[in-house]
GUGU-178577 format. One record per residue (C-alpha): chain; residue number from 1; residue in one letter; x, z, y. Coordinates in pm, whole numbers, always signed. Example, Ala and Ser with C-alpha at 12.3 -4.5 7.8 and 13.67 -1.06 7.14 Angstrom:
2
<drendo><ch>A</ch><i>1</i><aa>a</aa><px>+1230</px><pz>+780</pz><py>-450</py></drendo>
<drendo><ch>A</ch><i>2</i><aa>s</aa><px>+1367</px><pz>+714</pz><py>-106</py></drendo>
//
This chain:
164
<drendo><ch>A</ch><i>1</i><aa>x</aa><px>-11294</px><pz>-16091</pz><py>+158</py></drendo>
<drendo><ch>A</ch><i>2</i><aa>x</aa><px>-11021</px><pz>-15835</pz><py>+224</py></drendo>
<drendo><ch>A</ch><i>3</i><aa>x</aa><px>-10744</px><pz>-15807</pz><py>+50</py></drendo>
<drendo><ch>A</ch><i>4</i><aa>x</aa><px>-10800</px><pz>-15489</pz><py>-138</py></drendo>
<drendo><ch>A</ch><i>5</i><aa>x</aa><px>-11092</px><pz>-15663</pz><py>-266</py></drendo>
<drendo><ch>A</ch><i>6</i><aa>x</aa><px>-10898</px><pz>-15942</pz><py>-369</py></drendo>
<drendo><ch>A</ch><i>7</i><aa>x</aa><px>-10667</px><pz>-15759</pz><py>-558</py></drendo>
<drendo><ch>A</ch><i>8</i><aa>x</aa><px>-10909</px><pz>-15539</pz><py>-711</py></drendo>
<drendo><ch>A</ch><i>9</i><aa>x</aa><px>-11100</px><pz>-15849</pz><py>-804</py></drendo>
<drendo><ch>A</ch><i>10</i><aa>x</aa><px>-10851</px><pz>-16076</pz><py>-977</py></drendo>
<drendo><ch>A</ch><i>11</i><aa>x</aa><px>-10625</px><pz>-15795</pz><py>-1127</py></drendo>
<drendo><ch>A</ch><i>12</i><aa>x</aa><px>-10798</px><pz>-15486</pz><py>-1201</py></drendo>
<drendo><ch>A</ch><i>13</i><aa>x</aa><px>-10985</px><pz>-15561</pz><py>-1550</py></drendo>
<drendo><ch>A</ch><i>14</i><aa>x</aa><px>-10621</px><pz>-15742</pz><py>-1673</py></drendo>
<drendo><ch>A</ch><i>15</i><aa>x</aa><px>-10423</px><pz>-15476</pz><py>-1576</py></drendo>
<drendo><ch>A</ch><i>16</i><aa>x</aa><px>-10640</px><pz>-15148</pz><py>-1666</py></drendo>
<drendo><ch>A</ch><i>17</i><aa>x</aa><px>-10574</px><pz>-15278</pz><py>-2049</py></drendo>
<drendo><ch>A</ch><i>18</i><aa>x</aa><px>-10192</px><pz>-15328</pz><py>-1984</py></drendo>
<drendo><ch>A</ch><i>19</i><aa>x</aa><px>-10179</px><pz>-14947</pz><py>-1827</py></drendo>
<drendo><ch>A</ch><i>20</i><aa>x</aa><px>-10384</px><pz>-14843</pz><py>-2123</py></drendo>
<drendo><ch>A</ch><i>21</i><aa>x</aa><px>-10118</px><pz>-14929</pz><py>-2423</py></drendo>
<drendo><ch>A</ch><i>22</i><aa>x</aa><px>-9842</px><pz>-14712</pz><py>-2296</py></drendo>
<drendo><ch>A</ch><i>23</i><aa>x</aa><px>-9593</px><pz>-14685</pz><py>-2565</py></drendo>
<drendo><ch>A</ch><i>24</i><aa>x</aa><px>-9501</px><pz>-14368</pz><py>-2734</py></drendo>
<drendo><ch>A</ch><i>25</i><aa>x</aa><px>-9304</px><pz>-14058</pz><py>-2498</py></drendo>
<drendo><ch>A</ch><i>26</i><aa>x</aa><px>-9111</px><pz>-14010</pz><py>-2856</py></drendo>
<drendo><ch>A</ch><i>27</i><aa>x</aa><px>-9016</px><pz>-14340</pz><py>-2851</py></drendo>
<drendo><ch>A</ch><i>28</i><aa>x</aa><px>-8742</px><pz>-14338</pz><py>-2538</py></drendo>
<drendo><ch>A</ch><i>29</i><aa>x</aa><px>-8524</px><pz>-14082</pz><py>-2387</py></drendo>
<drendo><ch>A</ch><i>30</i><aa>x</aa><px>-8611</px><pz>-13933</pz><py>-2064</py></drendo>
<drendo><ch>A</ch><i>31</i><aa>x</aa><px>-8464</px><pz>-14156</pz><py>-1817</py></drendo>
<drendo><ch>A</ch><i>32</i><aa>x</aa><px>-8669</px><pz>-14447</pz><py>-2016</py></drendo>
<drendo><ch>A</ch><i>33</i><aa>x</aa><px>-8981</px><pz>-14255</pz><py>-2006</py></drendo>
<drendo><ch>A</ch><i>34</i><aa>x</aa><px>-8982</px><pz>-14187</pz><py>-1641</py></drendo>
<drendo><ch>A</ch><i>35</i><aa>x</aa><px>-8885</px><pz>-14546</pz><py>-1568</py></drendo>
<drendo><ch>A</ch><i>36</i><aa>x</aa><px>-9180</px><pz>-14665</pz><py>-1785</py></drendo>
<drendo><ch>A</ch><i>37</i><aa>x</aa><px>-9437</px><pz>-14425</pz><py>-1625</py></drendo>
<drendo><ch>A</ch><i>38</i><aa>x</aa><px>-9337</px><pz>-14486</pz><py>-1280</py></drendo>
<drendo><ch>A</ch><i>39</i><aa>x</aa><px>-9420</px><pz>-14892</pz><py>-1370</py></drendo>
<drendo><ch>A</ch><i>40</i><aa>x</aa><px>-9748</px><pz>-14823</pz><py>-1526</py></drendo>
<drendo><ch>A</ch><i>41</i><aa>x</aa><px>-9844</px><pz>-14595</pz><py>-1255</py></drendo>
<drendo><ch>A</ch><i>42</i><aa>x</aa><px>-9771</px><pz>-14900</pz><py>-1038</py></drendo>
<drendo><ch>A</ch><i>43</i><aa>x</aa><px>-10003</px><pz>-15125</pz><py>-1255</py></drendo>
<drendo><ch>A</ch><i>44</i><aa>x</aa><px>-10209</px><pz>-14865</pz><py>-1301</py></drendo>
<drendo><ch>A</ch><i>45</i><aa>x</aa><px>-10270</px><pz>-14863</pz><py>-909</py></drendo>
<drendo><ch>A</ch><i>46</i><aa>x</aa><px>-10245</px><pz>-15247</pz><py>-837</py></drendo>
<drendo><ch>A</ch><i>47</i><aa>x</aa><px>-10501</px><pz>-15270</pz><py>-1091</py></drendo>
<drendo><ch>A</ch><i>48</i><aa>x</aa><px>-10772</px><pz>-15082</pz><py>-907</py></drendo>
<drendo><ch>A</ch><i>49</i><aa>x</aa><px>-10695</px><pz>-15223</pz><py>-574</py></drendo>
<drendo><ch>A</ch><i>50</i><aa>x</aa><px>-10530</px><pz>-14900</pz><py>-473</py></drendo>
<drendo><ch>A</ch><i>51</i><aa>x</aa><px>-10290</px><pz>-15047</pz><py>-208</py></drendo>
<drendo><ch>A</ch><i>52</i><aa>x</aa><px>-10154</px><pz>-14703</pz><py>-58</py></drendo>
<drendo><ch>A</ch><i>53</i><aa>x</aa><px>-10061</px><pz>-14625</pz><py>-460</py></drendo>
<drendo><ch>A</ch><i>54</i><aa>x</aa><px>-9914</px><pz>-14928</pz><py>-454</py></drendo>
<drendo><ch>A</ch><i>55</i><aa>x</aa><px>-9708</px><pz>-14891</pz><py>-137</py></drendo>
<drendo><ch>A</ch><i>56</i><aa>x</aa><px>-9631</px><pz>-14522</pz><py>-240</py></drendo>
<drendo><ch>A</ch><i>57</i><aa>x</aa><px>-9461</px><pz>-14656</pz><py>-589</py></drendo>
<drendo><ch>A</ch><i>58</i><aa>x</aa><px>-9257</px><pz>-14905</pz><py>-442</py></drendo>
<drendo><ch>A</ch><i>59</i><aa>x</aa><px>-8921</px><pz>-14888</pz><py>-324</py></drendo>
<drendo><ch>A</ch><i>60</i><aa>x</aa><px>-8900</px><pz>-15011</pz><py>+68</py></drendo>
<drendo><ch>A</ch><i>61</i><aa>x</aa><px>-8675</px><pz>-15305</pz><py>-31</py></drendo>
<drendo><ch>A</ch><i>62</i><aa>x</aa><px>-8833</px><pz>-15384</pz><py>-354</py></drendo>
<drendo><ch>A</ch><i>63</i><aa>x</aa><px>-8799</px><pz>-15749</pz><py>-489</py></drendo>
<drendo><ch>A</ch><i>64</i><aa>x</aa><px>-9062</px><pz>-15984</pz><py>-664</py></drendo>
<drendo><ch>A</ch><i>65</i><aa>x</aa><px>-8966</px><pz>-16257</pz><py>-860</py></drendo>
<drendo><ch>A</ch><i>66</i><aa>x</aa><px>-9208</px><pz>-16489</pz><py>-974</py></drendo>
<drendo><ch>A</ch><i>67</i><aa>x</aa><px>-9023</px><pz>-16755</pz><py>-1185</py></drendo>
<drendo><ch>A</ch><i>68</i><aa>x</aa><px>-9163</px><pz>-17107</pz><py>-1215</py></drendo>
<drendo><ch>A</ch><i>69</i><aa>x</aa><px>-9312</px><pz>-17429</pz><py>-1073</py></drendo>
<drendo><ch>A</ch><i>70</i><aa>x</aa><px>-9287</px><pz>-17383</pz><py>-720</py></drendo>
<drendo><ch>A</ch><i>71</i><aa>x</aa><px>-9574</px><pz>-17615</pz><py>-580</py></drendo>
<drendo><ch>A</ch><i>72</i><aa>x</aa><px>-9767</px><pz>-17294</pz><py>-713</py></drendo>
<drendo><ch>A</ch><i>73</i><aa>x</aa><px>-9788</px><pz>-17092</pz><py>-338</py></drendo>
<drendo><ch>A</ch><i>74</i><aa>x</aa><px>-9693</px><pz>-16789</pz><py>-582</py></drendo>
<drendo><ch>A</ch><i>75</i><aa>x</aa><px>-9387</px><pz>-16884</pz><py>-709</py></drendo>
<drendo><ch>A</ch><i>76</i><aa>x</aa><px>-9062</px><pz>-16755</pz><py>-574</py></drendo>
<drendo><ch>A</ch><i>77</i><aa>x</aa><px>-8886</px><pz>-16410</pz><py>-430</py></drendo>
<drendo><ch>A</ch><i>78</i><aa>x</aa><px>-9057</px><pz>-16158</pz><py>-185</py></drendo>
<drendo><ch>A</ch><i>79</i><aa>x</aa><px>-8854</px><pz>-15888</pz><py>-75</py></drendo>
<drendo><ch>A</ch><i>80</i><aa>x</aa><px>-9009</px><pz>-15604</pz><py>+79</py></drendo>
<drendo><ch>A</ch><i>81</i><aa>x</aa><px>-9369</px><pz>-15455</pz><py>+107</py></drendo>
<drendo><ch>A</ch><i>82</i><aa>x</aa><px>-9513</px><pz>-15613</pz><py>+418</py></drendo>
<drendo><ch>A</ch><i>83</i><aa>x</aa><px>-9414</px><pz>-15988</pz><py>+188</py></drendo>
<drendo><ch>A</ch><i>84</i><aa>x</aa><px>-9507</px><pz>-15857</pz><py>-136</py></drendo>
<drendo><ch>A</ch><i>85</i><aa>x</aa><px>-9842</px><pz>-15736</pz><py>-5</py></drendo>
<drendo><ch>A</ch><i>86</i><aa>x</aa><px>-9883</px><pz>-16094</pz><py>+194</py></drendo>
<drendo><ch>A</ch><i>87</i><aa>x</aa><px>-9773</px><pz>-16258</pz><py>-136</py></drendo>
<drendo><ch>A</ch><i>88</i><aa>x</aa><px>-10034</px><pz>-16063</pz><py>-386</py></drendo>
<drendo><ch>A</ch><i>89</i><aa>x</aa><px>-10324</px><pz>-16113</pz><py>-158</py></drendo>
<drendo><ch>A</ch><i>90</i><aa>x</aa><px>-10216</px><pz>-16524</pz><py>-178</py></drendo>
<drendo><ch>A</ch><i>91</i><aa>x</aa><px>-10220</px><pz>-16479</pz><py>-538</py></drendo>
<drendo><ch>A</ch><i>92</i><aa>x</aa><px>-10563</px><pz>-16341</pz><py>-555</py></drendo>
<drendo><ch>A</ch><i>93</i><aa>x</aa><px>-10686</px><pz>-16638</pz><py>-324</py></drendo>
<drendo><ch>A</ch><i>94</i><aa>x</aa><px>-10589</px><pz>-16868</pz><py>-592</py></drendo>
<drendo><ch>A</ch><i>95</i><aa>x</aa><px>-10606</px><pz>-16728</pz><py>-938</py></drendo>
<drendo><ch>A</ch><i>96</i><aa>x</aa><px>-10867</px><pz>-16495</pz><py>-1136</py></drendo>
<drendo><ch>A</ch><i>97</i><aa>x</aa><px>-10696</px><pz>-16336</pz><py>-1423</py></drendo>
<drendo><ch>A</ch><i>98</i><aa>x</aa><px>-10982</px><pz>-16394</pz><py>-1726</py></drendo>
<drendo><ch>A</ch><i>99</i><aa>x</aa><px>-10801</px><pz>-16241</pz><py>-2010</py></drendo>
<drendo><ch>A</ch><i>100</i><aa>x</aa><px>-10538</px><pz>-16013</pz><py>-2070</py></drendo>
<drendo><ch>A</ch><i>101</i><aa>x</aa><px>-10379</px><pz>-15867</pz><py>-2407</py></drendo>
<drendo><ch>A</ch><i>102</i><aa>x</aa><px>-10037</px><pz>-15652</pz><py>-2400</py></drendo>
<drendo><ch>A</ch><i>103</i><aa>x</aa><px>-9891</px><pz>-15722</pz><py>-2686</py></drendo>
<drendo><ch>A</ch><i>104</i><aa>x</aa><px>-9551</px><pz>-15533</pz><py>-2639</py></drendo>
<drendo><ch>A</ch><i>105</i><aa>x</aa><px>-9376</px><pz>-15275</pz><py>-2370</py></drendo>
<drendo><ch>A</ch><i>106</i><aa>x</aa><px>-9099</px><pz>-15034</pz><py>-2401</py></drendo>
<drendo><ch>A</ch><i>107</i><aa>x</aa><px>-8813</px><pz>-14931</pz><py>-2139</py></drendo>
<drendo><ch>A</ch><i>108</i><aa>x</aa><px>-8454</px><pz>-14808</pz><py>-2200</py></drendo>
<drendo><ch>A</ch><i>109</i><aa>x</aa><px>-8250</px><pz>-14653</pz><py>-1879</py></drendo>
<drendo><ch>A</ch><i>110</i><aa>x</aa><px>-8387</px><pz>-14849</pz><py>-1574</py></drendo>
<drendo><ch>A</ch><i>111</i><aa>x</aa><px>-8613</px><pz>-15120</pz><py>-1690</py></drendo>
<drendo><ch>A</ch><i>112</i><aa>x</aa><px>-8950</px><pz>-15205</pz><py>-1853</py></drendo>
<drendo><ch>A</ch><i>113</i><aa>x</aa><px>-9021</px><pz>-15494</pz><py>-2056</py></drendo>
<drendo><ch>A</ch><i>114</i><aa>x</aa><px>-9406</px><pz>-15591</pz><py>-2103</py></drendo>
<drendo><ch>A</ch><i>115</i><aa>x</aa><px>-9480</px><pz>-15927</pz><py>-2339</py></drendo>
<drendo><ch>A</ch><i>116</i><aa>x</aa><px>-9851</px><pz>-16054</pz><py>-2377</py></drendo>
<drendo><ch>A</ch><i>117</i><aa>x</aa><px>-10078</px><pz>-16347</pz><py>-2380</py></drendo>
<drendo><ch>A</ch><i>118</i><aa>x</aa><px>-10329</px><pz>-16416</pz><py>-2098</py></drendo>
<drendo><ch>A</ch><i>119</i><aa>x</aa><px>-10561</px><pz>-16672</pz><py>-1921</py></drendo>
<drendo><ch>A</ch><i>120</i><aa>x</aa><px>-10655</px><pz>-16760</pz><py>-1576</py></drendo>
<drendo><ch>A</ch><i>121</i><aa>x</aa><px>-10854</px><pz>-16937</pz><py>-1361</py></drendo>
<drendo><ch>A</ch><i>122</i><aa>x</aa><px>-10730</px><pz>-17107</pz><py>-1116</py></drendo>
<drendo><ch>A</ch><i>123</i><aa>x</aa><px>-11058</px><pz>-17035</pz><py>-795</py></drendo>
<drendo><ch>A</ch><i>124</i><aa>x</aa><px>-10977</px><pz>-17392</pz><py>-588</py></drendo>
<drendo><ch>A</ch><i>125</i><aa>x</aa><px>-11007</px><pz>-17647</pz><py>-871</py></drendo>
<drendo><ch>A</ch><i>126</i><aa>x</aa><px>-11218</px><pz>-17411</pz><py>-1115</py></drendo>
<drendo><ch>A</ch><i>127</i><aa>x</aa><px>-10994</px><pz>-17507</pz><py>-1449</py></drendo>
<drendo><ch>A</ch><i>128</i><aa>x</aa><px>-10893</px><pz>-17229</pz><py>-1672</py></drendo>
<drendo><ch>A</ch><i>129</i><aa>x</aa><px>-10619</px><pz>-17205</pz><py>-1834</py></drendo>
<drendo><ch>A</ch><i>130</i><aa>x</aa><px>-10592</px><pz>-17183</pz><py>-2242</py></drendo>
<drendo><ch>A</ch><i>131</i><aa>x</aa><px>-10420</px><pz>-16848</pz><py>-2334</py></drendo>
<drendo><ch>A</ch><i>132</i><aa>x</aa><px>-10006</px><pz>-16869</pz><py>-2279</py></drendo>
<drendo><ch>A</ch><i>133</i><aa>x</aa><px>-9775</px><pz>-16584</pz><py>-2314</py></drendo>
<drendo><ch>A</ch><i>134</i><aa>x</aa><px>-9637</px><pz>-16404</pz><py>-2020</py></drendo>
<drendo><ch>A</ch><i>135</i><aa>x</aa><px>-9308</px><pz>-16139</pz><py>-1995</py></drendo>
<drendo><ch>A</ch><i>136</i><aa>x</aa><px>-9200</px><pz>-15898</pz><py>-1733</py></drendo>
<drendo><ch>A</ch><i>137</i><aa>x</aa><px>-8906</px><pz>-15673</pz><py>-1656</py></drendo>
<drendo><ch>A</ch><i>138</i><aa>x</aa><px>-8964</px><pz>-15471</pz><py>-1386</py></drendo>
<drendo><ch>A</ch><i>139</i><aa>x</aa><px>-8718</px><pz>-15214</pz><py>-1250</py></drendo>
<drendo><ch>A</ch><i>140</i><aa>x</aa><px>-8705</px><pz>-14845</pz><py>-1118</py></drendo>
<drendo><ch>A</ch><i>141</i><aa>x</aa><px>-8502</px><pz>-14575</pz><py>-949</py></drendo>
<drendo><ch>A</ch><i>142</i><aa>x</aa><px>-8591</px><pz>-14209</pz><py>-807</py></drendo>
<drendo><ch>A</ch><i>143</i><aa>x</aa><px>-8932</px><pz>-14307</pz><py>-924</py></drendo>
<drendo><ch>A</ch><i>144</i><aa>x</aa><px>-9032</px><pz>-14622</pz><py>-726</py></drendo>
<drendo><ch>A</ch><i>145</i><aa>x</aa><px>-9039</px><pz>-14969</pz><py>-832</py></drendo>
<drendo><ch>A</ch><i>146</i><aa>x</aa><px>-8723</px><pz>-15146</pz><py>-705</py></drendo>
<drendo><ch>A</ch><i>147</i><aa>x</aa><px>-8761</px><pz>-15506</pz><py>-894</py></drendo>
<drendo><ch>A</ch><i>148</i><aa>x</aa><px>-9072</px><pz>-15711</pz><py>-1057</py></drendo>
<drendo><ch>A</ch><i>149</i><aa>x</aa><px>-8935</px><pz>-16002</pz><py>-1236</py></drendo>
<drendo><ch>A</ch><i>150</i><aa>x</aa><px>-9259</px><pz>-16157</pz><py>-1373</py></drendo>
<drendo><ch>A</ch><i>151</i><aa>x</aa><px>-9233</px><pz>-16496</pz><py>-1635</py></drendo>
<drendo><ch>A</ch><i>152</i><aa>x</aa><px>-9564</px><pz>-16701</pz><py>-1726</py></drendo>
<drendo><ch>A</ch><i>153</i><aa>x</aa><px>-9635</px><pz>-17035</pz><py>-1887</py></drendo>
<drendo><ch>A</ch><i>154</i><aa>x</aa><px>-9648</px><pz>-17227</pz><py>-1541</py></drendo>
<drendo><ch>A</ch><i>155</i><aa>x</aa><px>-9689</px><pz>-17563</pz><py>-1665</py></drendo>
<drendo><ch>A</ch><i>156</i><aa>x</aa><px>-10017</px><pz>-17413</pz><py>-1800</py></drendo>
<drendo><ch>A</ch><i>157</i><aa>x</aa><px>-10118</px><pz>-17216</pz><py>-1456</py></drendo>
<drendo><ch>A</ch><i>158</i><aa>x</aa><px>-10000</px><pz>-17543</pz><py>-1265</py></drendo>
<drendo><ch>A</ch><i>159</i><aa>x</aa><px>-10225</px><pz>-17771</pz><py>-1447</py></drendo>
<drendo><ch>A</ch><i>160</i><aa>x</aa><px>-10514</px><pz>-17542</pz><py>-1378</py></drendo>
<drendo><ch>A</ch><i>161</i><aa>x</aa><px>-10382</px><pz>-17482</pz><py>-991</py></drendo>
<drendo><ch>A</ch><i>162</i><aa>x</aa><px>-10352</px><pz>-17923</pz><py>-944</py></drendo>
<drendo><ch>A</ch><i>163</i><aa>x</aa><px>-10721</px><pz>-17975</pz><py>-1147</py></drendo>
<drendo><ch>A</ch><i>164</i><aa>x</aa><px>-10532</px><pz>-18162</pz><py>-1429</py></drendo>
//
């Protein structure tokens, strides 16, 4: 399977909802509001496989920072599209995202802030997760994504990843 396909099958349901409760244009100012669009627009795009979206939205040195335990082959920093397009298509080899609720996002200046709960699947051992909560602060400038700092409950993902 390619990994458009992947992508489009692990991440699109979980992160059409997340696109789809923006928060409120009266809410921020307009440096805020163009930071937050320009990071939905990026979910918006990863969630329907739409790599050249993608690539379009992000900044040519763009960082992803996936905190946690790092026997998970997702865990750590990619800098860069060529790695952060290696590293998503590893993700999607290894986890199915079964349920996804936003529960919060708002920006101010340069950065968004999205908290939720979600489950996954983890495809080699076939154990999903119970729901956990997740957080991410992602950053942008001149309207491309410059850093995607993403937090999840890895002892939960881990214990699904190892079959315990």
């Amino acid at each position: 399977m390619n990994r458009r396909a992947l992508m489009k099958a692990s991440l699109g349901t979980a992160l059409a909802v997340m696109v789809a409760k923006k928060a409120s244009a009266g809410d921020m100012d307009k440096e805020s509001q163009a930071t937050f669009d320009t990071v939905m627009a990026f979910m918006g795009a990863m969630g329907a496989g739409k790599m050249e979206d993608m690539s379009a939205l992000m900044a040519d040195d763009m960082v992803w920072q996936n905190e946690g335990d790092s026997t998970l082959p997702w865990i750590g920093t990619w800098e860069g599209k060529d790695a952060i397009f290696g590293f998503l298509g590893d993700f999607s080899k290894n986890l199915a995202v079964t349920h996804w609720q936003n529960e919060d996002a708002f920006a101010k200046g340069d950065t968004v802030a999205v908290f939720g709960k979600m489950k996954v699947k983890a495809t080699n051992s076939g154990k999903e997760t119970e729901e956990f909560t997740f957080a991410l602060r992602a950053k942008a400038k001149d309207g491309k994504v410059v850093l995607w700092n993403w937090f999840e409950d890895t002892f939960a993902v881990s214990n699904a990843y190892h079959g315990r």
